[in-house]
N, CA, C and O atoms as CSV, one atom per row, in Angstrom:
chain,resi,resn,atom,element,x,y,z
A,1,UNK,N,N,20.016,3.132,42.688
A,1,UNK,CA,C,18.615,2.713,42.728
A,1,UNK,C,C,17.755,3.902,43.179
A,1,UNK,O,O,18.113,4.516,44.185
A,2,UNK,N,N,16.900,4.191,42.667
A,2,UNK,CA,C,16.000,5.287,42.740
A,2,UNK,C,C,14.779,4.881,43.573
A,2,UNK,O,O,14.295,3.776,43.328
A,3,UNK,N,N,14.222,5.638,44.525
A,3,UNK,CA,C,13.290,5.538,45.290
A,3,UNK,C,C,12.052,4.909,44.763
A,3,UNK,O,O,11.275,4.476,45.614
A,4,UNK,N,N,11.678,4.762,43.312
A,4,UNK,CA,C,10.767,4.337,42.898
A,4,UNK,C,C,10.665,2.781,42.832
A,4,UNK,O,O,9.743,1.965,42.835
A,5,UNK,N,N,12.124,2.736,42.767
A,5,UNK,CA,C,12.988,1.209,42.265
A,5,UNK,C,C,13.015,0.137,43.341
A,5,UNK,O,O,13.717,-0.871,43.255
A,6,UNK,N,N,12.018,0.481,44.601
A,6,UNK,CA,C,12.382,-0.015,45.423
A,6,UNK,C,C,11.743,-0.962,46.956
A,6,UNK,O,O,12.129,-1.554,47.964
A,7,UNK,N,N,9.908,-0.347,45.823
A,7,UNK,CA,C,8.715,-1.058,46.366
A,7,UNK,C,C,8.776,-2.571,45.875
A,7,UNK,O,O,9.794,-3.251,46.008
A,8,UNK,N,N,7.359,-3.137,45.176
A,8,UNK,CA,C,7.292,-4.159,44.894
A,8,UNK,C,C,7.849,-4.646,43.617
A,8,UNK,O,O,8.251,-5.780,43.357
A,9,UNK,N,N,7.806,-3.581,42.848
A,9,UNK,CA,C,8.236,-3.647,41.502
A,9,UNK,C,C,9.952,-3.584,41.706
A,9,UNK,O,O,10.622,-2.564,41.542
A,10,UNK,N,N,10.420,-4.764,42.055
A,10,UNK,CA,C,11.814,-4.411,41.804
A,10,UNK,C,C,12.761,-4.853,41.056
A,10,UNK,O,O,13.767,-5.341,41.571
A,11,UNK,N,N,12.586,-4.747,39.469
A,11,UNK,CA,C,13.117,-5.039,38.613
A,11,UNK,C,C,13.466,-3.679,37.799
A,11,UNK,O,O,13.019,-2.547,37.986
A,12,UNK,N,N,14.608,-4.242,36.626
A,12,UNK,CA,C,15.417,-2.695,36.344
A,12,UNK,C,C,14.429,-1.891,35.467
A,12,UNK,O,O,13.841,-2.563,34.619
A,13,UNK,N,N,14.208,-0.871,35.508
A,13,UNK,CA,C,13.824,-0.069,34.641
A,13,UNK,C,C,12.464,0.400,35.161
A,13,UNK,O,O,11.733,1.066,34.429
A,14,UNK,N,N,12.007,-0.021,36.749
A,14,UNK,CA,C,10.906,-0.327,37.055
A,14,UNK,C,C,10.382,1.063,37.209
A,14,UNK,O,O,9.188,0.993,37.499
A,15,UNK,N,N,10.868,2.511,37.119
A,15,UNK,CA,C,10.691,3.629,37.091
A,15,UNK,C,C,10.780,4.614,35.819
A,15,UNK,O,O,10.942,5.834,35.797
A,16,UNK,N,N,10.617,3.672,34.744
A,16,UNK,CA,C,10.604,3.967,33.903
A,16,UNK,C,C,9.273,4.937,33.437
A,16,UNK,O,O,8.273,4.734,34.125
A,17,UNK,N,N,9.177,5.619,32.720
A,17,UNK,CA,C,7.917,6.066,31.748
A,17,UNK,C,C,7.069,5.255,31.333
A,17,UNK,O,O,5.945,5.191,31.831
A,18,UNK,N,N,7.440,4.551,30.414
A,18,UNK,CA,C,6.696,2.968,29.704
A,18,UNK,C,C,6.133,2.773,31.095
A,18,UNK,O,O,5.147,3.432,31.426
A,19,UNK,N,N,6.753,1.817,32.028
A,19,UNK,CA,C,6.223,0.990,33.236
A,19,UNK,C,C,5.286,1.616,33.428
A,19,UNK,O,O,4.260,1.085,33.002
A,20,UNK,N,N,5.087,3.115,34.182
A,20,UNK,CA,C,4.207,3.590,34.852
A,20,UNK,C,C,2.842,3.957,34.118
A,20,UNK,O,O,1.668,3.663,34.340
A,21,UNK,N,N,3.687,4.960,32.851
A,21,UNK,CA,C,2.443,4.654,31.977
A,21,UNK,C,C,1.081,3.635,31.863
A,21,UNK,O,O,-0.124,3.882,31.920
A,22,UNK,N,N,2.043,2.049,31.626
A,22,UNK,CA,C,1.517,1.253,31.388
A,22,UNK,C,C,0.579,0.778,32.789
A,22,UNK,O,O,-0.617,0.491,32.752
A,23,UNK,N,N,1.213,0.779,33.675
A,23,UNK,CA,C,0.332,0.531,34.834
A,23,UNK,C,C,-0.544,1.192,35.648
A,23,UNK,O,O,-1.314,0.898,36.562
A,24,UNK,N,N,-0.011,2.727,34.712
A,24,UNK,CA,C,-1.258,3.410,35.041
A,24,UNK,C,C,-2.664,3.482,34.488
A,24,UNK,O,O,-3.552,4.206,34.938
A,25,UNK,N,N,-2.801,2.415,33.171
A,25,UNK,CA,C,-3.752,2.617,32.212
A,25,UNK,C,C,-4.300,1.389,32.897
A,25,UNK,O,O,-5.527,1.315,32.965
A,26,UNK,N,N,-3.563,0.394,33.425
A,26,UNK,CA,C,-4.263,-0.772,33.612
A,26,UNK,C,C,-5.206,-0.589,34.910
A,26,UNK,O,O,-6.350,-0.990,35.127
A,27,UNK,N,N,-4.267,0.198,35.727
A,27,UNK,CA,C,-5.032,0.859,37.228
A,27,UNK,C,C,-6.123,1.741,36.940
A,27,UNK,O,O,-7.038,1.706,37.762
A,28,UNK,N,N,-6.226,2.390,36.136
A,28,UNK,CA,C,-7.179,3.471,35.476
A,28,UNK,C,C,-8.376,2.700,34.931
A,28,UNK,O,O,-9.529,2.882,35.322
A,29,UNK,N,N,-8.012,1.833,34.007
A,29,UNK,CA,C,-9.287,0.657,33.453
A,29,UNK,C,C,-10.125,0.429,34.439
A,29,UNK,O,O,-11.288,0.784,34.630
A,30,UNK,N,N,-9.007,-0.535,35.343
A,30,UNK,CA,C,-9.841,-1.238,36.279
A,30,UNK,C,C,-11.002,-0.446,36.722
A,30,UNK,O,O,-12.170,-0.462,36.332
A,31,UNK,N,N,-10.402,0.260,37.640
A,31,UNK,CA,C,-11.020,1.405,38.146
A,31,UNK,C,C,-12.804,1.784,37.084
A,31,UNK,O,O,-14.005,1.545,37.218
A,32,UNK,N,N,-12.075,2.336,36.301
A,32,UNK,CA,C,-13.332,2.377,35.417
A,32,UNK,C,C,-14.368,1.639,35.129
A,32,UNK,O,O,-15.572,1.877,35.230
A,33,UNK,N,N,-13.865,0.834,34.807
A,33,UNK,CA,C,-14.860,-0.955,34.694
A,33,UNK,C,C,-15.204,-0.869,36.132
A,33,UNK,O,O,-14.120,-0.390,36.465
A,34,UNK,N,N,-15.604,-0.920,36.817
A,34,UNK,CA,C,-16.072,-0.966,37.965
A,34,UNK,C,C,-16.705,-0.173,38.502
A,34,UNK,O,O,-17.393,-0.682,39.387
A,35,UNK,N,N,-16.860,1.196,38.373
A,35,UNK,CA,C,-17.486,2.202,38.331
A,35,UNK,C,C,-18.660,1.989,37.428
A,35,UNK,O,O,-19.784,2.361,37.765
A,36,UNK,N,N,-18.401,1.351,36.195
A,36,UNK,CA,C,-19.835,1.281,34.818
A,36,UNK,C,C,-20.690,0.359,35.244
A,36,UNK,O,O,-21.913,0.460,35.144
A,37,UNK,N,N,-19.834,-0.977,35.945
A,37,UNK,CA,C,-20.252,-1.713,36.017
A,37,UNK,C,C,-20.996,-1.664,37.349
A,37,UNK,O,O,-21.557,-2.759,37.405
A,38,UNK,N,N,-21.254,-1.079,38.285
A,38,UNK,CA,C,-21.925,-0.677,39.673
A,38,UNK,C,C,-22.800,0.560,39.176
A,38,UNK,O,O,-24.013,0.435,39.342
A,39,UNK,N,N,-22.458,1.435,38.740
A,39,UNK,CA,C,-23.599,2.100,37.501
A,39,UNK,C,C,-24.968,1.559,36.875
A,39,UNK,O,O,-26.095,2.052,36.938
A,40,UNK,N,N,-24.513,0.371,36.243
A,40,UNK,CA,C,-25.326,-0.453,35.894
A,40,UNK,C,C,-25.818,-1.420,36.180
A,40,UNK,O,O,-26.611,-2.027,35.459
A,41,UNK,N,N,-25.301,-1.903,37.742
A,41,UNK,CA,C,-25.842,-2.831,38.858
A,41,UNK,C,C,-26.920,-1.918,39.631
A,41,UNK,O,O,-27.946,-2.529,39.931
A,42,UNK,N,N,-26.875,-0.759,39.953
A,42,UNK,CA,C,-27.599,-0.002,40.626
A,42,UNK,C,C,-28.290,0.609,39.682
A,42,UNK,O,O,-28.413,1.664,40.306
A,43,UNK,N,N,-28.970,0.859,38.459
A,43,UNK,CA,C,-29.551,1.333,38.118
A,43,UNK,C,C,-30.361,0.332,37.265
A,43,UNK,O,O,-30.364,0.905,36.176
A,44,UNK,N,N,-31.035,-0.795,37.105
A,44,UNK,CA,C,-31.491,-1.640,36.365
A,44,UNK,C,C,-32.575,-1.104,35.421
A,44,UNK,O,O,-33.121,-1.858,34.616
């Protein structure tokens, strides 16, 4: 089991490429959307 394998995500493969990838785009979105969206709360 690999150090990555061993937070919350603890299912097999959870250190995978794909995985992180993928949850890095979703963490990245968010992030983003929220930034545009306070952008455009503060600037009416």
């Amino acid at each position: 089991m690999t150090d990555q394998n061993r937070g919350i995500m603890k299912f097999d493969e959870a250190d995978s490429g794909v995985a992180i990838a993928l949850s890095s785009v979703i963490i990245l979105g968010a992030i983003a959307t929220l930034v545009v969206w306070a952008i455009q709360s503060a600037y009416l």
